[in-house]
KEKE-3310 file (N, C-alpha, C; in steps of 0.2 Angstrom, whole numbers, plus 5000, padded with zeros to 4 digits):
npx = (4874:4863:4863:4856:4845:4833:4818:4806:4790:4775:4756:4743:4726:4719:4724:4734:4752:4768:4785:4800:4817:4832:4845:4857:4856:4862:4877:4891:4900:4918:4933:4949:4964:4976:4994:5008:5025:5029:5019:5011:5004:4987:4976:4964:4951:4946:4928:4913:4907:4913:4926:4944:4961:4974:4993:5008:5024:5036:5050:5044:5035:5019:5020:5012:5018:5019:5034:5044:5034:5028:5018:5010:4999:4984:4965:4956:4942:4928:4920:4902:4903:4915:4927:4940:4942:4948:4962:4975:4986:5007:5019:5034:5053:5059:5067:5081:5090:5107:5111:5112:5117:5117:5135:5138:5146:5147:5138:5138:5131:5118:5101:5092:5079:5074:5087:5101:5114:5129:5130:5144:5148:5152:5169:5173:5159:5146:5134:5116:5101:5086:5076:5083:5093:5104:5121:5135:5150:5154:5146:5142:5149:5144:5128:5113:5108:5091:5083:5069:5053:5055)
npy = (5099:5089:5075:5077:5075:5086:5086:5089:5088:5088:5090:5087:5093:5081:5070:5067:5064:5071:5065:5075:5071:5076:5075:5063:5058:5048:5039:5030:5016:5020:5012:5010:5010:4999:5004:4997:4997:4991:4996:5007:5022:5023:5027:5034:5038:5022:5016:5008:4998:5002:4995:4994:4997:4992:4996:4989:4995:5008:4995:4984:4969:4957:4943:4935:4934:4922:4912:4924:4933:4951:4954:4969:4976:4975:4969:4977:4979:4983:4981:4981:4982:4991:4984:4980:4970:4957:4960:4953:4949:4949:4960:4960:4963:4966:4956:4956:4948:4939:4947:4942:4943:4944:4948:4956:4961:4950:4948:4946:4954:4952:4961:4969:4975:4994:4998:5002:4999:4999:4992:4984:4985:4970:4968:4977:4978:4992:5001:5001:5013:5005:5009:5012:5001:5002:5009:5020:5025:5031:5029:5024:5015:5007:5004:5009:4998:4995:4990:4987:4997:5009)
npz = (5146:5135:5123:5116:5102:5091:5084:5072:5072:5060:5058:5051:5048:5048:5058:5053:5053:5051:5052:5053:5050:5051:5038:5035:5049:5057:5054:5047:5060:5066:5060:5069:5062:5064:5066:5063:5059:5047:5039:5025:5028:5031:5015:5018:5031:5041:5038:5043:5029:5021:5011:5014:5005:5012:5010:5010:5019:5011:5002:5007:5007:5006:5017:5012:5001:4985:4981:4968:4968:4972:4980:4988:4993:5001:5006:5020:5030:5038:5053:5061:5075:5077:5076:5067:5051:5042:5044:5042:5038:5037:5032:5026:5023:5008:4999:4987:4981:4975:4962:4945:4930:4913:4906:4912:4929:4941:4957:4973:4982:4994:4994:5005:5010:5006:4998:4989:4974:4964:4948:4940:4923:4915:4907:4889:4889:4891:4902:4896:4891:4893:4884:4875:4868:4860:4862:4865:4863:4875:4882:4900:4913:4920:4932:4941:4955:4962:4976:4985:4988:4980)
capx = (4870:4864:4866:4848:4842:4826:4815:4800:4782:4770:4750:4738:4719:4715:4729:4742:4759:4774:4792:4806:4824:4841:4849:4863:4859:4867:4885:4892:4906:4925:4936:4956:4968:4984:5000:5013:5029:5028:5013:5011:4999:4980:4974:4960:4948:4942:4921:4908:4902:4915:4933:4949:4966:4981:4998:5015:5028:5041:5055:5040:5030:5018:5024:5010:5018:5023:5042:5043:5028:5030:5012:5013:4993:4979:4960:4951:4933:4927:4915:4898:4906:4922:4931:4945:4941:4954:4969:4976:4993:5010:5022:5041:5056:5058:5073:5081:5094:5110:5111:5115:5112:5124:5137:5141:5151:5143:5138:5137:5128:5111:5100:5085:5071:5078:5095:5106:5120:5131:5131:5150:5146:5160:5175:5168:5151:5142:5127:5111:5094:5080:5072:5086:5098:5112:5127:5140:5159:5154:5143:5142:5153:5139:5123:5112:5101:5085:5079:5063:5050:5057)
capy = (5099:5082:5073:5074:5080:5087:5084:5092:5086:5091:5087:5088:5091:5073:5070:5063:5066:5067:5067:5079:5070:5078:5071:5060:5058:5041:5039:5021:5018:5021:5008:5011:5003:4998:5007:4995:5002:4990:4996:5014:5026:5021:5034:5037:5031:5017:5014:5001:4997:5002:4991:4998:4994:4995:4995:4990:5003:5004:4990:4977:4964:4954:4939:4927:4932:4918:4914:4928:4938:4956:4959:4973:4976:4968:4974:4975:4980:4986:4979:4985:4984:4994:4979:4979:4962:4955:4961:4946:4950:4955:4964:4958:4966:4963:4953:4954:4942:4939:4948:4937:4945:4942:4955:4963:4958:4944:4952:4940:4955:4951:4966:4969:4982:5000:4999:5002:4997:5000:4986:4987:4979:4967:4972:4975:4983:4999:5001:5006:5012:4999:5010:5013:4996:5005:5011:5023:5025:5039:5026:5023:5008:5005:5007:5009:4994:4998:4983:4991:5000:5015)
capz = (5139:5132:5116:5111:5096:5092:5076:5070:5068:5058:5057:5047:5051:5049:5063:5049:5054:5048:5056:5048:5053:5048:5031:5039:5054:5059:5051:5048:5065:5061:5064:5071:5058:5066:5061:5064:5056:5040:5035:5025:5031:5025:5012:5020:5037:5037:5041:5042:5022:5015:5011:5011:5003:5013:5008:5013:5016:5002:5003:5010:5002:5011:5019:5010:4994:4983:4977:4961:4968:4977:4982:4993:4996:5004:5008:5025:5031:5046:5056:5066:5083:5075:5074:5060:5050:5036:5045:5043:5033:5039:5028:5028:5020:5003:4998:4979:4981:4973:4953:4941:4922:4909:4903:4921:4933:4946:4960:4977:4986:4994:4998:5008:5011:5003:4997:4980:4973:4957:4947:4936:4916:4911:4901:4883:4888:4893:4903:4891:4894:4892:4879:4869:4870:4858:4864:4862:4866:4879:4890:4907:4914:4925:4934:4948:4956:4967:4979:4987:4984:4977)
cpx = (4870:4865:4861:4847:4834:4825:4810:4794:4779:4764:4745:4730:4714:4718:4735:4747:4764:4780:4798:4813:4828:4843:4856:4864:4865:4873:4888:4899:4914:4929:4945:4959:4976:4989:5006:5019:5030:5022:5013:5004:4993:4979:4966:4957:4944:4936:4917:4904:4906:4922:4939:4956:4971:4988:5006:5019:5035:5048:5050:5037:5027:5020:5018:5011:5020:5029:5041:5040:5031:5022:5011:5004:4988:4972:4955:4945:4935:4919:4910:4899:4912:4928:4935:4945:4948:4961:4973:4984:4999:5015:5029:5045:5058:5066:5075:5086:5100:5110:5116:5114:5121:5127:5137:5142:5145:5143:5133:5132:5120:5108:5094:5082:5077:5084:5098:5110:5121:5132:5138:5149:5156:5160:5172:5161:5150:5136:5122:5105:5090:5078:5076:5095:5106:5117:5132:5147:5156:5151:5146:5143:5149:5132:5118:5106:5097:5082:5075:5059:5050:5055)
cpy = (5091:5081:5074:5079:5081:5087:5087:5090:5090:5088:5090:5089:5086:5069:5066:5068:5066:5070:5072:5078:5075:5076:5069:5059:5052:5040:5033:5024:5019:5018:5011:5005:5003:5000:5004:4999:5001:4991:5004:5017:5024:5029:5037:5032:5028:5016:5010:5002:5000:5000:4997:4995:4997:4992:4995:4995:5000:4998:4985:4977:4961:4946:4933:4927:4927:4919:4920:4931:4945:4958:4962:4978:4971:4973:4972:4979:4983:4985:4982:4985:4988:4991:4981:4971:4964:4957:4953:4944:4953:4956:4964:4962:4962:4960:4951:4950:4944:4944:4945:4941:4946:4949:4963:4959:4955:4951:4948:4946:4956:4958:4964:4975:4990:5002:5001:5000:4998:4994:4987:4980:4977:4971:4972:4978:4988:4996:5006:5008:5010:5002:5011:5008:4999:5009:5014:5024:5028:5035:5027:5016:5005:5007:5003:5002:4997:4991:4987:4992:5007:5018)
cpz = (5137:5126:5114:5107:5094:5083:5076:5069:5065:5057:5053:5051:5052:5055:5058:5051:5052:5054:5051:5053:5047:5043:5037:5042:5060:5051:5053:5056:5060:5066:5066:5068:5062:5063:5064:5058:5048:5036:5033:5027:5028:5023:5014:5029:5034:5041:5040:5034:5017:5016:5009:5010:5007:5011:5011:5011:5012:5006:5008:5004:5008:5011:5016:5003:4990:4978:4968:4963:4971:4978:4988:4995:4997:5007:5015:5027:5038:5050:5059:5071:5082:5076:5067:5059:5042:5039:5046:5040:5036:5033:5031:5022:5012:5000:4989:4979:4979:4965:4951:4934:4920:4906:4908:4925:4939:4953:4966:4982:4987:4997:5000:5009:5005:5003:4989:4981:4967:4954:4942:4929:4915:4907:4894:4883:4893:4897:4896:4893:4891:4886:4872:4867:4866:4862:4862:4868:4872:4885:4896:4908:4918:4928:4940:4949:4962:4971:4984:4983:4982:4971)
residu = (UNK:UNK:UNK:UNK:UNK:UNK:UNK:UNK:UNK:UNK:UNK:UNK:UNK:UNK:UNK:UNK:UNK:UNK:UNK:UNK:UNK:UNK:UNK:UNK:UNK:UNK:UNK:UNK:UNK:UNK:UNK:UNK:UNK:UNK:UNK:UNK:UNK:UNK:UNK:UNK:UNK:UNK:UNK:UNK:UNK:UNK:UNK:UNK:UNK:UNK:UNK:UNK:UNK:UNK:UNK:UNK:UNK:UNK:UNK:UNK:UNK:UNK:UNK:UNK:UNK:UNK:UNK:UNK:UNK:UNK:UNK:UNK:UNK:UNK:UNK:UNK:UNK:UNK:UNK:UNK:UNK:UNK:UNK:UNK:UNK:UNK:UNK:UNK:UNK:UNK:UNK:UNK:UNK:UNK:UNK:UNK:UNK:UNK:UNK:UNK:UNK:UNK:UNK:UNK:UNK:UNK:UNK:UNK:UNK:UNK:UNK:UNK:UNK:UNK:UNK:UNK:UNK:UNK:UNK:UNK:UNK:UNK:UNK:UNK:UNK:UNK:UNK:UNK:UNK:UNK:UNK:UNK:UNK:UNK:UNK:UNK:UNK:UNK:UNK:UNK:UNK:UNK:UNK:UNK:UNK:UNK:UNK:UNK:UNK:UNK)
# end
């Protein structure tokens, strides 16, 4: 069986013609995006004419972010020979460094990609939650940090 497909003519008495194609029948190409391990699954395929966002997987950033940045997407295309154009980014583990914040004990440990740690509030303080900085006896002597994207 071949690939060919058939169309319809129609003519008139005068010999006008017309053709009756398919609705759709040419469909943009689709390109293959690379699934190295730091990268998360793209949310959909990616096709010619239309751009797609892909995004680092959690506990990355991309590696052209600047000191203080975490930007962890970037947009590529796809080309008419089904080329992937813009991949042009790679995606490195994100590093929070040492914590330093005042009114909890110093804390020389560095993390990288998906990790926690308990942070322990100096003597004299509670941990509280952001939206409600007061504190009662009853608090919690510490709390949790998140270095990733979690």
């Amino acid at each position: 069986m071949s690939d060919a497909t058939w169309y319809t003519t129609a003519c008139d008495a005068w010999d006008r013609c017309s053709l009756s194609l398919p609705p759709a029948h040419c469909k943009p190409v689709r390109c293959a995006v690379p699934s190295p391990t730091w990268l998360a699954p793209p949310p959909s395929a990616l096709r010619f004419g239309t751009p797609l966002t892909l995004a680092c997987a959690p506990g990355y950033k991309l590696n052209s972010s600047l000191p203080g940045q975490c930007v962890t997407s970037f947009p590529v295309g796809c080309a008419s020979n089904s080329s992937v154009t813009g991949f042009t980014e790679v995606c490195i583990l994100t590093s929070c460094g040492p914590l330093d914040e005042p009114f909890a004990a110093p804390l020389l440990v560095e993390s990288v990609g998906n990790t926690s740690y308990t942070v322990p509030c100096a003597a004299g303080y509670r941990a509280a939650p952001l939206a409600n900085p007061a504190t009662t006896c009853d608090g919690n002597y510490s709390y949790d940090v998140f270095c990733g994207g979690w």
